[in-house]
C-alpha positions in Angstrom: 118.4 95.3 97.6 118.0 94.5 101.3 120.9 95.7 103.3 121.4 93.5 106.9 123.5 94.8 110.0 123.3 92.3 112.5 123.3 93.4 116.0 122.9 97.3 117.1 123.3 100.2 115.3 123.1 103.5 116.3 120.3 105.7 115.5 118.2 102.5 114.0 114.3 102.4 115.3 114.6 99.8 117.7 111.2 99.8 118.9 109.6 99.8 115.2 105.6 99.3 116.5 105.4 102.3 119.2 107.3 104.1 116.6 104.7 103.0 114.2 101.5 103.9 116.6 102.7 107.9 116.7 104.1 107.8 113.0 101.6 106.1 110.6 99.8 107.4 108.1 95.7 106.6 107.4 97.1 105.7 103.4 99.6 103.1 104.5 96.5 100.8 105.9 94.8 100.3 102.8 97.5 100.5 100.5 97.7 97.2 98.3 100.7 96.1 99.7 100.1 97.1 103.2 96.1 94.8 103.2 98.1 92.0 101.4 100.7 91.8 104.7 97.8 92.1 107.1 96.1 89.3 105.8 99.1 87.0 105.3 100.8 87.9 108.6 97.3 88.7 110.8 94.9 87.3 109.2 92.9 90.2 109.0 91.0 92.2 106.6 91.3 96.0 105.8 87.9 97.1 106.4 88.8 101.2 106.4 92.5 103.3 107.1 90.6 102.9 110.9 89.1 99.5 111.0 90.5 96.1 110.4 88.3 92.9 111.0 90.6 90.2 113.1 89.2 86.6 113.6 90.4 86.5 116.9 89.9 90.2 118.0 87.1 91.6 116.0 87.3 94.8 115.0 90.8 96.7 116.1 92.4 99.9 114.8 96.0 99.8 113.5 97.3 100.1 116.8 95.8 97.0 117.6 98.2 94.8 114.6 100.6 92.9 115.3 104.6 94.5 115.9 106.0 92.6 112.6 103.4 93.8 110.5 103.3 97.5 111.6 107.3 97.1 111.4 106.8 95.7 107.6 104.0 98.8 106.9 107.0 101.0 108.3 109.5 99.4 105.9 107.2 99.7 103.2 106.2 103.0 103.6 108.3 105.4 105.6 110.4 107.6 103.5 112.6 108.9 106.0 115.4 106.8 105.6 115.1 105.1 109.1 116.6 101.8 109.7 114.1 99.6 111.5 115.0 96.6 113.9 113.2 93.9 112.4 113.5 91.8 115.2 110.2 92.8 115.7 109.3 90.2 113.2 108.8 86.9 113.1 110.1 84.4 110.4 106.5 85.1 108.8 107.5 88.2 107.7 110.7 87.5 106.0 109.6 87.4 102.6 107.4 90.4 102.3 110.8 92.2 103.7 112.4 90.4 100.6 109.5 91.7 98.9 109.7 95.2 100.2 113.7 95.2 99.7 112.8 94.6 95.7 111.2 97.2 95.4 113.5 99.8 97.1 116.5 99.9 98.8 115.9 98.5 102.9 118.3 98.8 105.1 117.2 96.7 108.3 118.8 95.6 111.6 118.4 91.9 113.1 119.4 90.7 116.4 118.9 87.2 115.3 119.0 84.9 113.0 116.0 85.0 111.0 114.7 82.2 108.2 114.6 83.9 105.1 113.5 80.8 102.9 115.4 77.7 101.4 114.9 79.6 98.0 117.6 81.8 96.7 118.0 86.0 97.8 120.1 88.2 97.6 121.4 90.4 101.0 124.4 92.5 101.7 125.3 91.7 105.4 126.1 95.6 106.2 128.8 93.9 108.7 131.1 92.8 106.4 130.0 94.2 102.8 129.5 90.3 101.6 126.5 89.8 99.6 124.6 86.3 100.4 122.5 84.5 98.2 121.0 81.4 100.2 120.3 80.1 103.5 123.6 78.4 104.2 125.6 81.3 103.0 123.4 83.6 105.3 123.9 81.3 108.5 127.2 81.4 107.7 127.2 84.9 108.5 125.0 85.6 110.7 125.8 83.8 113.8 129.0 85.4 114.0 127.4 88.3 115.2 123.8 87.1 116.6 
């Protein structure tokens, strides 16, 4: 289940992509998941756990991806328990961290409002303990504390 606390929270990773340049791991590039996000939110192929072929950069290392799709390899991946600020990410990203959050428990934070589909979900809003299960139910939320 994907778990939201909107604003700050203390001890999150706020700064989820230079966290991800010092913490990643050579497996988490060419795992399935991980070369499905990098084409859909990069548009860029997995070539090796070092290279990845951009159509607009040519060949770049991890390092090199964008901030919401090292922050979605980190959710995906990381096993420490952190709490990543997703803010990081753009609306683009949203349903791979629906798709992440169905496959284990996420616990993100969001400092604004993102689109998370016209299709129904299901998040706990960590704020407040209410669960939400569509757009107008999450905006109902959500700009109370964004």
């Amino acid at each position: 289940m994907l778990k939201v606390f909107l604003g700050d929270l203390k001890d999150e990773i706020y700064n989820p992509p230079i966290y991800f340049d010092n913490q990643y791991e050579d497996e988490w590039i060419t795992d399935a998941l991980s070369r499905q996000m990098i084409l859909d939110i990069d548009k860029s192929d997995v070539i090796s756990s070092h290279i990845i072929e951009s159509p607009y950069l040519g060949a770049i290392t991890p390092k090199e991806l964008s901030g919401g799709v090292k922050t979605l390899i980190l959710m995906a991946n990381d096993e420490s328990g952190s709490i990543f600020n997703a803010t990081a990410c753009g609306d683009n990203c949203a349903k791979w961290i629906l798709e992440i959050a169905n496959r284990k428990d996420l616990i993100i934070t969001l400092h604004h409002g993102m689109r998370f589909g016209e299709g129904p979900f299901e998040i706990m809003i960590l704020n407040t303990g209410r669960v939400v299960h569509n757009r107008q139910e999450w905006l109902d939320v959500v700009y109370d504390y964004v």
